[in-house]
N, C-alpha and C positions, 0 to 999 in steps of 0.2 A: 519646302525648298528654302535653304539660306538665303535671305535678302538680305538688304543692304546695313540694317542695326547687327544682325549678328556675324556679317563679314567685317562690317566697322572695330567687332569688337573681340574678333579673331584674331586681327590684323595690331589693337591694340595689345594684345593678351603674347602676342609673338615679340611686340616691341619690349615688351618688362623683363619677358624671362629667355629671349632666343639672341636677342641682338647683341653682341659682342661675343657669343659663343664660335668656335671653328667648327666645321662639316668634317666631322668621321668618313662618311660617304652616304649615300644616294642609293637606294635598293628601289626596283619594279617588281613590283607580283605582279601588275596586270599589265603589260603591254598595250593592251588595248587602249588605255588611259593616256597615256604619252603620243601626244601629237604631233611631236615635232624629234629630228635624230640627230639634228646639228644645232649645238654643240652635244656632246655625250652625253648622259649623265654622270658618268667620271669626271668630266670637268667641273662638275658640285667638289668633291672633296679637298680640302686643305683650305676651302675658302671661308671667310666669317662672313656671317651673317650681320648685316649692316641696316637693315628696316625692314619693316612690312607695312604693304598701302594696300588702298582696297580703288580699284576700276569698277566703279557701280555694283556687283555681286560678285567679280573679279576678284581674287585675292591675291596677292603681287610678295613674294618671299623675296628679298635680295639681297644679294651678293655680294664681295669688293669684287674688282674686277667689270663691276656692271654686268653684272647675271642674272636674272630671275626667273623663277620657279613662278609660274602665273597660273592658278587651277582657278575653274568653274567648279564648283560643288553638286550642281544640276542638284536632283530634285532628292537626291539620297543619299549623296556624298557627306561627308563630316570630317575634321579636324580633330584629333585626338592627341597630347601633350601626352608624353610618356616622364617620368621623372627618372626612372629606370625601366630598361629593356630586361625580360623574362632569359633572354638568350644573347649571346652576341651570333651568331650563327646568321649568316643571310639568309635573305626572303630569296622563297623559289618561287617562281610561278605556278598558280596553282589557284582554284576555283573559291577560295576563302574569300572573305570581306575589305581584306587589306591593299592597296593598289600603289600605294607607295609609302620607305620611310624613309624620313632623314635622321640619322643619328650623329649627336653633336658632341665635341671632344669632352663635357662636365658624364655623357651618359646616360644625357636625357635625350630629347629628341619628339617628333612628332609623327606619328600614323593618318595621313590621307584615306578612308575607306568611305566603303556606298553598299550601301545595303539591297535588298533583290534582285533582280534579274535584269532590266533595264540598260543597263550599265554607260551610263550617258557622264560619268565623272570625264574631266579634261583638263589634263596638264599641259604646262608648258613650256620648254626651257630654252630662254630666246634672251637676247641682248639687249632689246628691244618690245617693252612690251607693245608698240603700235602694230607690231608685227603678227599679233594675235588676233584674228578675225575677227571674234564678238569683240574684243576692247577697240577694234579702231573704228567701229561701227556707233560707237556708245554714242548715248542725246549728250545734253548736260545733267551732271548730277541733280538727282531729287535733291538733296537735302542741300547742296551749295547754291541749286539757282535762283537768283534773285525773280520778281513779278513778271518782270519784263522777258525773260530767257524761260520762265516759264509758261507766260502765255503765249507767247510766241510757239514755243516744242509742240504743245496741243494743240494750235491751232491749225499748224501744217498739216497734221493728219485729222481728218474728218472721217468720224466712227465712234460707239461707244467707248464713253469716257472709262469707262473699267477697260476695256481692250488697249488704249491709248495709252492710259497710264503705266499698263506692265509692259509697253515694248521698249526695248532696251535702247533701239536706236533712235526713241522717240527722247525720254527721260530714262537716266541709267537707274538703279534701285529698286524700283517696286516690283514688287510678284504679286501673288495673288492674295495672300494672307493680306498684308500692309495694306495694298488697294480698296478691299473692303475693309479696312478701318481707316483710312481717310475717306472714303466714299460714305460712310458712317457719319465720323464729325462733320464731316461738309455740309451734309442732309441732303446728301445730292442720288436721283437713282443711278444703279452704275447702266442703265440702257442710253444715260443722257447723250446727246449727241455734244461734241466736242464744238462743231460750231454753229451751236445754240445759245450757248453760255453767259449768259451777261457778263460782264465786265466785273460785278463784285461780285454774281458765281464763280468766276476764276480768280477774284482776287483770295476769297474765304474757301477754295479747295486749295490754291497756295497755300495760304496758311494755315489750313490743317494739314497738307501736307509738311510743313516743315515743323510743327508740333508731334506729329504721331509719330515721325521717325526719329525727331529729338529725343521724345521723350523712351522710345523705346532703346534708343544708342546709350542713355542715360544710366538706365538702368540697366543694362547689359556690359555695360563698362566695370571693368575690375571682378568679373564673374569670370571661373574659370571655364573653358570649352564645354566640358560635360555638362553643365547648368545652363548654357545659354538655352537651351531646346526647352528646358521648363520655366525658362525665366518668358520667352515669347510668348506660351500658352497661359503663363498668369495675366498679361496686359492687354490681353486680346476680348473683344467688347460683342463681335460677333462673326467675326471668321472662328469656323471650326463650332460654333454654339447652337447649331441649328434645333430648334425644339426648345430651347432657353430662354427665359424672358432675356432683353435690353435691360443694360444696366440701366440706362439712359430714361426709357420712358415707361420700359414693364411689359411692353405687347410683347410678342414671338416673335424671334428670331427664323426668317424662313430663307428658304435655299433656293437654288435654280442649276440645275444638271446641266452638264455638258460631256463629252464622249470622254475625256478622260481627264476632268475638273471639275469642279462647281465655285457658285461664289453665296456666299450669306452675307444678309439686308434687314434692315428691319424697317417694314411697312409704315409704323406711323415715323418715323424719324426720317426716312427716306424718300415714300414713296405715295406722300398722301393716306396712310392706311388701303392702300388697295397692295395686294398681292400681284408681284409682277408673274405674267404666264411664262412658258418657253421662249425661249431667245428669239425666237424666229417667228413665231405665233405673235407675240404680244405686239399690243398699239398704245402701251403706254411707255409711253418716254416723255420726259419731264426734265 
């Protein structure tokens, strides 16, 4: 799922090459995608495109006129930069990848698509992005909150700090990739309770928190769309590395299932060297 570095860096990649272009028009293949019918999507065309921002994993396309295009990526969605279209021909609806494009008067443009079955992609086309559910719901940003706004977000909600950390309307930004690698640098286990925490356990998941998504906005900046998806899995320490030493200390990289997620930890950096059990099983939380 896209988080917050490669929405940062979606959003920056649309400011270089999309903003001062005018809108051709607005095409749907998937209806299902489109959340909202007032205003059209006819009322996209003739307008320029004027910035793009990101709302925590939000991506915010606008408009003159104050327009915006606001999608979720959800867990399979992607952004895809055309520099030329194959056809001018509109999109029909129809069971393919694609869910929506915008095409811009140079004849480049961009493709919205999600891959399997799922189909949890969501657009938006509102005047107003507060008017978009997950956005008026959002914590404060991971990567803008200062110490105080962040220990504060987590402390409100009492629960596993991996669970806390990926709810949107706790801190906006993290999924589950990111969360296990600041729960990594932190050295913190993610079974930790939230209000357990010392004072410089939450100061030093701060600031690993505003390091790991630094540094990964860093390097995702000035990559084009197609590359951000491999540029995440080279920075990644041990989300996705299960069976792999830690770069960090050399032990294994081990996992914990969930019905339809997992998260990777590494024992001696994390967790005392003890293997955390099942989520619901285990008695160690640290």
């Amino acid at each position: 799922m896209p988080e917050l570095p490669e929405v940062e860096a979606l959003a920056g990649y649309l400011r270089q090459r999309a903003v001062g272009r005018r809108v051709d028009r607005l095409e749907v293949a998937a209806i299902s995608a489109l959340k909202t019918y007032d205003p059209a999507p006819t009322a996209v065309a003739g307008r320029t495109v004027t910035d793009a921002r990101r709302h925590g994993k939000f991506l915010d396309v606008v408009f003159d006129g104050d327009l915006h295009l606001v999608v979720h990526l959800a867990r399979a969605g992607w952004l895809h930069y055309r520099e030329a279209f194959a056809s001018t021909v509109p999109l029909r609806p129809g069971k393919g990848p694609i869910a929506l494009r915008v095409r811009l008067d140079d004849g480049s443009g961009f493709d919205l698509t999600e891959a399997g079955t799922q189909k949890k992609l969501a657009v938006y086309l509102v005047t107003d992005p507060q008017t978009v559910p997950g956005v008026a719901k959002l914590g404060p940003d991971a990567l803008a909150a200062d110490l105080a706004a962040f220990a504060g977000a987590l402390r409100s909600r009492r629960g596993q700090v991996k669970g806390v950390l990926t709810d949107q309307a706790v801190l906006a930004g993290v999924g589950n990739a990111y969360s296990d690698e600041i729960l990594h640098a932190a050295k913190l286990s993610p079974f930790a309770l939230t209000d357990r925490l010392t004072d410089d356990q939450m100061a030093t998941l701060h600031a690993a928190t505003r390091r790991v998504l630094g540094d990964a906005v860093t390097r995702s900046l000035g990559q084009r769309a197609a590359e951000l998806k491999g540029e995440k899995r080279s920075g990644l320490k041990v989300h996705a590395r299960t069976g792999l030493p830690c770069p960090v200390c050399g032990d294994t990289v081990r996992e914990v299932s969930f019905a339809d997620s997992s998260l990777q930890y590494c024992p001696t950096c994390q967790t005392g060297g003890k293997p955390l059990a099942d989520r619901r099983l285990s008695k160690l939380v640290r």
